[in-house]
C-alpha positions, 0 to 999 in steps of 0.5 A, a space after each residue: 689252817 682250821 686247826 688254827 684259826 679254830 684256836 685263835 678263836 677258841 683257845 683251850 677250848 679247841 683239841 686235836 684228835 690225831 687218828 691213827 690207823 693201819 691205812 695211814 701211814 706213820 709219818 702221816 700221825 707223826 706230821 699231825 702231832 707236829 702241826 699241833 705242837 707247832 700251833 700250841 694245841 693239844 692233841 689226843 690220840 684216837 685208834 681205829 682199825 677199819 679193817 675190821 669191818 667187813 664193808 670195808 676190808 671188802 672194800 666195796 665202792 661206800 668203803 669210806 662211809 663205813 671207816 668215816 663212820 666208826 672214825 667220827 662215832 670214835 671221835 665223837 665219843 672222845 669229844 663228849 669225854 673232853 666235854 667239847 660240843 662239836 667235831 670238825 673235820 678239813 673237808 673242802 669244797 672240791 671235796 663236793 666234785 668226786 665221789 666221797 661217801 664218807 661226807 655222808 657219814 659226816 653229815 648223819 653224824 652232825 660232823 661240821 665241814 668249816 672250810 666247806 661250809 665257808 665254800 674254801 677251795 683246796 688252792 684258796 686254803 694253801 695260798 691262805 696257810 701260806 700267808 699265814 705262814 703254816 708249815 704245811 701249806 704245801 703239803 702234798 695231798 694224801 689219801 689213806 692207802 685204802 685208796 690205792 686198791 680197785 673196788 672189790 679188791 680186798 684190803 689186808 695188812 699186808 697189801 697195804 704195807 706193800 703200797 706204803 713201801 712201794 710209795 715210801 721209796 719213790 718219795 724218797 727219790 724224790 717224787 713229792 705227789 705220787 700214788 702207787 695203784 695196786 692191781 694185784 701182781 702190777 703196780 700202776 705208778 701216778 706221778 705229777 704229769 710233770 714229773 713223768 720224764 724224770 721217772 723215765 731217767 734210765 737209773 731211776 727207773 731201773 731202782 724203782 722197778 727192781 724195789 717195787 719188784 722186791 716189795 712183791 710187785 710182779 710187773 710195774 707201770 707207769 700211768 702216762 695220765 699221770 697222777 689225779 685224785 679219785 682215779 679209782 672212782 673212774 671205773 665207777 658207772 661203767 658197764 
């Protein structure tokens, strides 16, 4: 929706720096690219490998402001080479009720939060984009698969292609918002409490634990709370 009100208002003025990196999957760069043809704006390609950075692949609890600030230097530098003044990301402002450090690197950075600024919750921004007749109002929140590991468990390739493969085969099941927690030789299933019954289907189920076991998962269970953003933030503060 940013997108597009942004090139309403500004027309060529305004491109879309597409991210790629290792901990977003490749249908997630191939949506966005899609979105912005769709709306008719350009788009630019920016690669980051957050993996990189020690503070991340460690992945300590402010992993995200060390991958948002070399994310935001990289788009940054891109902007200054368009000759575009500012950078602006889809922050929200339900954003503002977990734990987010990468909204501190934004801010050191002089990166603009539009929606936040304008106090937009995430439900006020789908129903607006669904008026406005985007096709992605209703596009299940995804966070990059970094998330998926328990502070202090480092982030490597190959974990994070297991994760994507894990979740990949249970979207195509059909499963829409789901998140597959890593923790090791277990995986922790989160789907929509709604969906919880489905998944306990005597067939499904049976798939989806011998995949996850062939993706390299030892024991796979399902987390009776089912699916919630920031779930690995709630050991944070325990002592």
């Amino acid at each position: 929706m940013l997108l597009k009100i942004a090139h309403d208002e500004l027309g060529e003025g305004v491109v879309a720096l597409v991210a790629s990196s290792p901990t977003y999957p490749d249908f997630e760069i191939l949506q966005a690219k899609k979105i912005a043809e769709e709306l008719g704006v350009r788009y630019v390609g920016v690669s980051s490998n957050e993996l990189e950075i020690p503070n991340f692949a460690s992945n300590t609890p402010r992993r995200c402001y060390y991958c948002k600030k070399e994310l935001f230097s990289l788009c940054l530098e891109e902007a200054g080479a368009l000759g575009l003044k500012y950078v602006a990301d889809g922050s929200n402002l339900d954003d503002r009720g977990d734990f987010r450090p990468g909204m501190e690197a934004a801010r050191e950075l002089g990166v603009r939060s539009p929606l936040m600024e304008a106090g937009m919750s995430k439900a006020e921004i789908r129903e607006l984009s669904r008026v406005m007749g985007l096709s992605n109002w209703d596009k299940p929140s995804l966070a990059c698969l970094s998330s998926r590991f328990p502070y202090g468990t480092e982030i490597t390739p190959e974990r994070l292609e297991q994760v994507h493969r894990a979740e990949d085969y249970l979207r195509n099941l059909g499963f829409r918002q789901l998140r597959v927690r890593y923790h090791g030789e277990l995986a922790r299933v989160e789907v929509e409490p709604s969906e919880i019954n489905c998944f306990l289907d005597e067939k499904l189920r049976v798939q989806a634990v011998h995949y996850l076991k062939e993706a390299g998962f030892t024991y796979v269970t399902l987390d009776l709370q089912g699916y919630r953003t920031g779930a690995m933030n709630e050991s944070l503060g325990r002592t």
